[in-house]
N, C-alpha and C positions, 0 to 999 in steps of 0.2 A: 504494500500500500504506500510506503515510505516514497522507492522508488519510482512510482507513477504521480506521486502528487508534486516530485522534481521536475517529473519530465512534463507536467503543464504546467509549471512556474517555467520555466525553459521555452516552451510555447508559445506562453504567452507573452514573458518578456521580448521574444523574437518576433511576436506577431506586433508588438509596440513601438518597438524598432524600425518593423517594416513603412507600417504607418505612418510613423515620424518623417523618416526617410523618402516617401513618395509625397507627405504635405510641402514637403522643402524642395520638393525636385525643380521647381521650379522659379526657385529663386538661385539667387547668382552675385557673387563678389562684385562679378562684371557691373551689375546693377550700382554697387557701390561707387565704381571708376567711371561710369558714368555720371552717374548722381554729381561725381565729384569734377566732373569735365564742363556738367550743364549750369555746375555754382559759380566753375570758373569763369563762364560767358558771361555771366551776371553780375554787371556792375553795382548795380544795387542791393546784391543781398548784405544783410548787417554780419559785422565779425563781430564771433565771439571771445570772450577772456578766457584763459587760463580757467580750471575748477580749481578751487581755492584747496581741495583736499587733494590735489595729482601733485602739491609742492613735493620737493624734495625733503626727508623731515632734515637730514644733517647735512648744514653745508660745506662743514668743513672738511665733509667725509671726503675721502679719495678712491677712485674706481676708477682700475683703466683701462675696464672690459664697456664692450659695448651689451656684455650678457644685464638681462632685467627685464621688468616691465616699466613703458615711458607713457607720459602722455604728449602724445604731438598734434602738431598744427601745422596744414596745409595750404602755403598762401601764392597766391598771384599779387605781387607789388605788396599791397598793404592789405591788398584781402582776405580773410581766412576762406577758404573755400571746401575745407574738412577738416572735424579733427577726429583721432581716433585714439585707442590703444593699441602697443605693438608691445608683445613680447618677442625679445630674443632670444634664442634660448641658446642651449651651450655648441650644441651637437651642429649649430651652421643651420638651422632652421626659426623662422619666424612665424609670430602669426599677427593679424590684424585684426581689429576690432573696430569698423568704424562708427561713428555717431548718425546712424544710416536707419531707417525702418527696416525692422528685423524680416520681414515677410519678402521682402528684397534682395537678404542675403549679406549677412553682415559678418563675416568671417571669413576672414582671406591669407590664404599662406604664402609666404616666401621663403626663399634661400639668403643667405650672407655668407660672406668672408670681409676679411681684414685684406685694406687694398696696401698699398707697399708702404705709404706714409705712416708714419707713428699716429694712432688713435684715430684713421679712418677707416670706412666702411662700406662694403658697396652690396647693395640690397638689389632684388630681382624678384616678381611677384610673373607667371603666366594666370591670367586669368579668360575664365569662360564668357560671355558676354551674352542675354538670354533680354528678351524686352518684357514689359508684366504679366503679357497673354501665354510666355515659354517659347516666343519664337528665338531660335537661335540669329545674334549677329553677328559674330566672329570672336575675335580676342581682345584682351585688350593687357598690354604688358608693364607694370609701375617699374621704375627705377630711380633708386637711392643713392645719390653717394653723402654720408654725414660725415662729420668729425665731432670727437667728442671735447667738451669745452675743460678747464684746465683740473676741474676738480672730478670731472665724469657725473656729475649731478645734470649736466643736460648737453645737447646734442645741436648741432644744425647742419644743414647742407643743402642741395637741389634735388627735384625729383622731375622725372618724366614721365608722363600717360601717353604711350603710343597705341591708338586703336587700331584695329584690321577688322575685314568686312568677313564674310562667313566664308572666301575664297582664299583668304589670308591678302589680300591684296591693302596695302596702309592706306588711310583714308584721313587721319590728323592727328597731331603731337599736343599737347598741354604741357608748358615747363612752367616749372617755380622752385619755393623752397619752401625747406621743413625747417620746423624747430619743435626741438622736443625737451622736457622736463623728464628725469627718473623719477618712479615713485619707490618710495621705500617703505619699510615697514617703522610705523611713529614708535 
């Protein structure tokens, strides 16, 4: 009886999963770099500040990994045009978090290394690109290179949004810069 009452908590977990997994199918990080392409056209959207809780708690701390969790901000000239969460994590993987409506796809991964200069870094994101109904539009690829500032409590650098159409064929660029804050544990 033991092992039957396993094997449909096992079922059922897997059939929760499935669900989950096919509610989501149709959202897309792309929808994020998008989101974040269509803020950049817009001159008039308001930036936002900093969350007063994503400070760094110790400034005098030193850190001269780009490993953590940050909060950043994506801007064209003086605009924010995104901000999100990025962990780094040790192994040369990232992940993203943007401030993006979740039913859109708010979770995006990349890869990193350490680029040849002391305390820089160069980030790479492929993303899928999906519009709200699921139709597929191609790619769209982020790139990072930051440097981290004297104490490693925060980050800045420029980023790239190159989109491709669903043939792969490029279609347009979005450049600016990031800056980002570590969060640490108060």
């Amino acid at each position: 009886m033991k092992v039957m009452h396993l094997n449909f908590v096992k079922f059922a977990a897997c059939m929760i999963l499935a669900a989950g997994l096919s509610a989501s199918a149709l959202a897309s990080c792309g929808d994020s770099m998008s989101a974040m392409a269509a803020r950049a056209a817009s001159v008039h959207s308001q930036s936002r500040p900093m969350q007063p809780q994503s400070r760094s708690s110790s400034a005098d701390a030193v850190n001269s990994s780009i490993v953590g969790l940050w909060h950043v901000e994506f801007n064209i000239g003086d605009q924010t045009i995104q901000e999100a969460y990025q962990l780094w994590n040790f192994g040369g993987t990232e992940v993203h978090n943007p401030n993006v409506d979740p039913r859109t796809g708010n979770v995006c991964l990349g890869v990193w290394k350490r680029a040849d200069s002391a305390g820089t870094y160069k980030l790479a994101h492929r993303v899928w690109n999906y519009d709200a109904s699921g139709n597929f539009l191609g790619t769209v690829n982020l790139r990072e290179t930051v440097t981290l500032g004297q104490n490693g409590g925060t980050h800045n650098g420029t980023f790239t949004l190159d989109f491709y159409d669903s043939s792969g064929n490029f279609v347009t660029e979005v450049a600016g810069s990031v800056t980002a804050e570590r969060i640490s544990v108060e």
